[in-house]
C-alpha positions as CSV (number, residue, x, y, z in Angstrom):
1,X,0.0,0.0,0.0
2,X,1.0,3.3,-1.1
3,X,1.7,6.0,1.5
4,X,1.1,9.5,1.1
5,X,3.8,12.1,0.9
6,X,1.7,15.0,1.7
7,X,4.0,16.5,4.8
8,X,1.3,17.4,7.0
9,X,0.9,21.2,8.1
10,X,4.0,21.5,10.4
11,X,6.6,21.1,7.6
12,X,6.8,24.6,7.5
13,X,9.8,26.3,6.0
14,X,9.3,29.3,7.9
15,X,6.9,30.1,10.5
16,X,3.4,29.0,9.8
17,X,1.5,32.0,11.4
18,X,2.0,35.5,11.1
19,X,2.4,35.3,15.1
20,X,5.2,33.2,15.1
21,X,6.9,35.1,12.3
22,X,6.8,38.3,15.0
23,X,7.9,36.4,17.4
24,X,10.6,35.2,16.1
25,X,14.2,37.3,15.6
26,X,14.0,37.7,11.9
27,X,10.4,39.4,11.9
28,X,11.9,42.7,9.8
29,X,12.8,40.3,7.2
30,X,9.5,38.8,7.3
31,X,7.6,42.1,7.6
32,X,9.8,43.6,4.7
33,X,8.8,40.2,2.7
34,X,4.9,40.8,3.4
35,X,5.4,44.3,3.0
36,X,7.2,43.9,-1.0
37,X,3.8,40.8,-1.8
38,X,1.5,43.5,-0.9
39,X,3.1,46.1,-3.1
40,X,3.4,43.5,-5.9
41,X,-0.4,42.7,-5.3
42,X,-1.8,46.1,-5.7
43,X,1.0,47.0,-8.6
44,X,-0.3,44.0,-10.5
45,X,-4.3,45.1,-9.5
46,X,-4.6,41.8,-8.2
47,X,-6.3,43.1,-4.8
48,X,-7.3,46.3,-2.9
49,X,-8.9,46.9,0.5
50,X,-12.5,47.9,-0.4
51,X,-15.5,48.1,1.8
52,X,-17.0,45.1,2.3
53,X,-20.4,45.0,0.5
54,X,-23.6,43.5,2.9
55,X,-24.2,39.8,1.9
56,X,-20.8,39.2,0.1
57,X,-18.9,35.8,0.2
58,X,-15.5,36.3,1.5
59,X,-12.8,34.5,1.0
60,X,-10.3,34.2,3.8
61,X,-6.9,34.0,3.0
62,X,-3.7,33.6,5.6
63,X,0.0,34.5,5.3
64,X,2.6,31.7,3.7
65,X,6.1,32.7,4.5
66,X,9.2,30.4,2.9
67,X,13.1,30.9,3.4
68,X,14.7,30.5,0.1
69,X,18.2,29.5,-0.1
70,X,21.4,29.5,-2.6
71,X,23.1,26.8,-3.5
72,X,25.4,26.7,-0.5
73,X,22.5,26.4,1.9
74,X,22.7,29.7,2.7
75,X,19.5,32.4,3.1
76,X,19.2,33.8,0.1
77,X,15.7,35.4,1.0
78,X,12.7,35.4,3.2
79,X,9.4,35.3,1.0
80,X,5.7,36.0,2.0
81,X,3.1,35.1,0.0
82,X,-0.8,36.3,0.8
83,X,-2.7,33.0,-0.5
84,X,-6.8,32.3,-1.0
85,X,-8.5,30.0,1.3
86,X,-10.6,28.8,-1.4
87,X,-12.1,25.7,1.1
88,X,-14.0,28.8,3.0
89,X,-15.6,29.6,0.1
90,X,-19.6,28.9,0.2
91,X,-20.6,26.4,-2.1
92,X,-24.2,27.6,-2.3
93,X,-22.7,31.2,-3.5
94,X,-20.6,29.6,-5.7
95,X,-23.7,27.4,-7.5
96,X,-26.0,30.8,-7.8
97,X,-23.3,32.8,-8.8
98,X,-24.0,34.3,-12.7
99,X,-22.1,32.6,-15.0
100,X,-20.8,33.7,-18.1
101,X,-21.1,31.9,-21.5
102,X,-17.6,29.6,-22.6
């Protein structure tokens, strides 16, 4: 019997909340990381804080941060990424949402 290779949610390769990214030493790294996939967000009009109309769906969405390094095993940089939470989505939205023709 095959078993899975899916590393469960503590493989981390940075911290897996934004909690324990302030907690820890390196947090201006971190913060300046979040700080550049925000900028990169709104530069590419990929999101913007708006108001939240009454009765929308929202998405939720959490912080994934990741230590890339060179070839030696060294830090090469600390990465944030803001990701979708699409299994918060509600599936009854989703059906009655308008479609549009393929």
């Amino acid at each position: 019997q095959k078993q899975s290779t899916y590393p469960g949610p503590k493989a981390c390769k940075g911290p897996c909340t934004v909690a324990e990214a302030k907690a820890a030493p390196q947090w201006p790294m971190w913060h300046e990381a979040m700080k550049a996939e925000h900028t990169t967000l709104e530069d590419n009009g990929t999101w913007r804080l708006v108001k939240l109309p009454k009765g929308a769906n929202v998405v939720d969405c959490k912080w994934v941060f990741t230590i890339k390094r060179d070839a030696n095993h060294k830090v090469a940089r600390y990465k944030a990424r803001l990701v979708a939470c699409g299994f918060t989505q509600n599936l009854l939205a989703i059906a009655a949402a308008p479609r549009t023709p393929d």
